[in-house]
C-alpha positions, 0 to 999 in steps of 0.5 A: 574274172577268175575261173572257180579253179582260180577262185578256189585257190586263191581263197585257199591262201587268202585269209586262214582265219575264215575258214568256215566261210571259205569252206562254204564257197570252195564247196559251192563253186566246186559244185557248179564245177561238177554240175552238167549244163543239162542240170543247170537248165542251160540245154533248152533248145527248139525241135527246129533247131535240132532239125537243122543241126542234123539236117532232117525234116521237121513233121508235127502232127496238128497242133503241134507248132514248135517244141521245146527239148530239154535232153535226149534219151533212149525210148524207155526213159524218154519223156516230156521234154525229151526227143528219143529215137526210132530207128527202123521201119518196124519200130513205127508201132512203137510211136503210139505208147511214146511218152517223149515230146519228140522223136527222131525216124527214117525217112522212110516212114513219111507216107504212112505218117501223112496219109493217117498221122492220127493211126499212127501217131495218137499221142501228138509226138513232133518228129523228125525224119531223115535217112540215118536215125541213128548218127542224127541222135548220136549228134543229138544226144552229143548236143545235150551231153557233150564229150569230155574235153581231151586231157592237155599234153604234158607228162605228169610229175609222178609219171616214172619215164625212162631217161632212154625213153622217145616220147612225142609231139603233144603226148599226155602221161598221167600220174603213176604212169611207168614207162620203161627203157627204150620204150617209144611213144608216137604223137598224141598218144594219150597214157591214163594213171596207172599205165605200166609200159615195160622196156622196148615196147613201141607205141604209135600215133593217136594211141590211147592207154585207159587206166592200168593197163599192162603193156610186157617188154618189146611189144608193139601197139599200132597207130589209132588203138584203144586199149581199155582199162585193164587190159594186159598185152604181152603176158606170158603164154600158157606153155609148159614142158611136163616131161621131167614130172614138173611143170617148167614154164616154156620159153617166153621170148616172142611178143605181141604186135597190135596193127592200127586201129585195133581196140582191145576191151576192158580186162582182156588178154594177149599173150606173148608168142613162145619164139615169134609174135602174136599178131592182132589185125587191123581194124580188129575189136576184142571186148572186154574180158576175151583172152588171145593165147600165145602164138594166135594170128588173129586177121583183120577186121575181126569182131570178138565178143565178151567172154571169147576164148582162143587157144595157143596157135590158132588162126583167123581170117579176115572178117571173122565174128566170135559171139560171145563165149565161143571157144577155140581150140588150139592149132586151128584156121578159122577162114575169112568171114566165118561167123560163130554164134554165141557159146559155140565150141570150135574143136577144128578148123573152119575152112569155108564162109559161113554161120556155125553154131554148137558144140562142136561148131556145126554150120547153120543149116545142118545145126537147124536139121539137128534142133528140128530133130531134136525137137521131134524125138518126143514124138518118135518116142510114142511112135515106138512105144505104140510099135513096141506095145503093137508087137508085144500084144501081137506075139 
């Protein structure tokens, strides 16, 4: 039997002169295409299966045997033939205006659940219990909406590779990819249309390449990276001689290095070092919309949030968290887990572990004294008004 794909282009080049009925079908079967097996009503399956598939407990309350769920969907959207998911001990509360059919909660609250199902569970929600919450939905949620399947390898036609080009084993290059001189691509990479890889630049193993991304000449991207959609590596940096009463941009000879397992958000940028390298650290994940100047060595594990910027230079160490819309001056360290809390500016370096908050970055405690006094100015106001007008009756 022909697939819907087959089908459509056989119809195509069959019989021209129905071309009204062929229109009809190809739209019908292109529909059932694009159609999930959630909305054909093909995902119907018991709690009890679900219990098994994530290897958790089954408890329901009196009257409830075995239900059946249709989809898996957060708190607020979940309701009948949904399961939804309660993942702390604080959120048990929670379970009395619940409007789905089930619900996923750590183990931990079975007591509670047993002594007096009635208290905390009024609206007769099947459950399921186990130790991680949240990977059981996740899986869940994977069983009603599974992933796309992977794009098959092969180079597309309208990819433009460079005859100097390394490409290899089982990698996948769209359309309207560009890949230039001397460019090296590892094994399952995967290049989404539109990419642009400039001469020289080294790509490893398992990388993956969303739409229009940039990558500048003689850069290097490590094993196991994710670079989002737009994202642009390798820029130049904002470096300009002003001497001569003009701006000349400065010498852009360096690049950018991305360790493995780096993932670099939508739309964020990493520019090139003036003379040596930019460096991104292993295991390091930059949001969307985060801009890394020129010369930065930014350290392993690091955590940045949308909106951070770092200026030309600076450094940081391993473990390092930037909230979002934290700035960072030029020429500074930040040290190994330090924590910088959202819109904080960062004018020196940061020497010591630690949670800093503000503008200029203050650590946490002297950051509480200040807000507590902050607070408390209106009193002392009244208290010198009143020592003022005390005084001033006085003499």
């Amino acid at each position: 039997m022909l697939s819907p794909h087959e089908t459509v282009t056989t119809l195509r080049v069959a019989d021209f002169s129905r071309k009204d009925e062929i229109r009809r079908i190809e739209f019908s079967l292109i529909s059932q295409l694009f159609t999930t097996p959630h909305e054909k009503g093909l995902y119907v399956i018991k709690l009890s299966e679900l219990a098994t598939l994530v290897s958790g407990k089954m408890l329901c309350p009196a009257g409830i045997t075995d239900p059946e769920i249709t989809t898996a969907l957060p708190f607020s959207e979940a309701g009948n033939g949904a399961i939804t998911l309660l993942d702390d001990v604080k959120k048990l509360g929670n379970l009395a205006k619940c409007t789905a059919t089930a619900a996923i909660l750590p183990l931990s609250v079975e007591e509670k659940l047993t002594t007096d199902m009635e208290k905390w569970n009024p609206c007769g929600i099947a459950l399921i219990l186990i130790e991680s919450p949240y990977t059981a939905f996740a899986k869940i949620v994977s069983h009603f909406n599974p992933p796309i399947a992977p794009p098959v390898p092969g180079i597309h036609p309208r990819a433009i590779i460079d005859e100097t080009a390394e490409i290899g084993p089982n990698v996948t290059i769209m359309a309207n990819v560009v890949v230039g001189p001397h460019v090296t691509i590892g094994a399952n990479s995967v290049l989404y249309p539109n990419v642009c890889v400039m001469e020289g630049v080294k790509i490893g193993s398992d990388t993956v390449l969303f739409p229009n991304v940039t990558v500048y000449e003689k850069c290097v991207i490590g094993n196991r990276c994710i670079l989002h959609a737009g994202a642009v590596i390798g820029a130049y940096g904002f470096g300009y001689d002003s001497n001569s009463g003009r701006h000349v941009l400065s010498p852009q000879l360096g690049n950018v290095e991305l360790a493995d397992d780096v993932e670099i958000g939508a739309n964020s940028t990493i520019d090139r070092a003036t003379f040596g390298t930019t460096r991104v650290g292993q295991g390091t994940k930059i949001d969307n919309l985060v801009m890394v100047g020129h010369n930065c060595q930014i350290g392993q594990h690091n955590l940045f949030c949308s909106q951070v910027g770092v200026a030309g230079s600076s450094n940081t160490g391993n473990y390092v968290v930037l909230a979002g819309q934290v700035g960072l001056a030029d020429h500074i360290t930040l040290a190994d887990h330090v924590i910088v809390g959202a819109q904080a500016g960062v004018p020196s370096s940061l020497t010591e572990a630690g949670t800093y908050l503000g503008a200029p970055a203050t650590s946490i405690n002297e950051m509480k004294r200040q807000f507590v006094a902050i607070k408390q100015l209106p009193d002392y106001w009244k208290t010198l008004k009143k020592l003022a007008q005390k005084e001033n009756a006085e003499s």
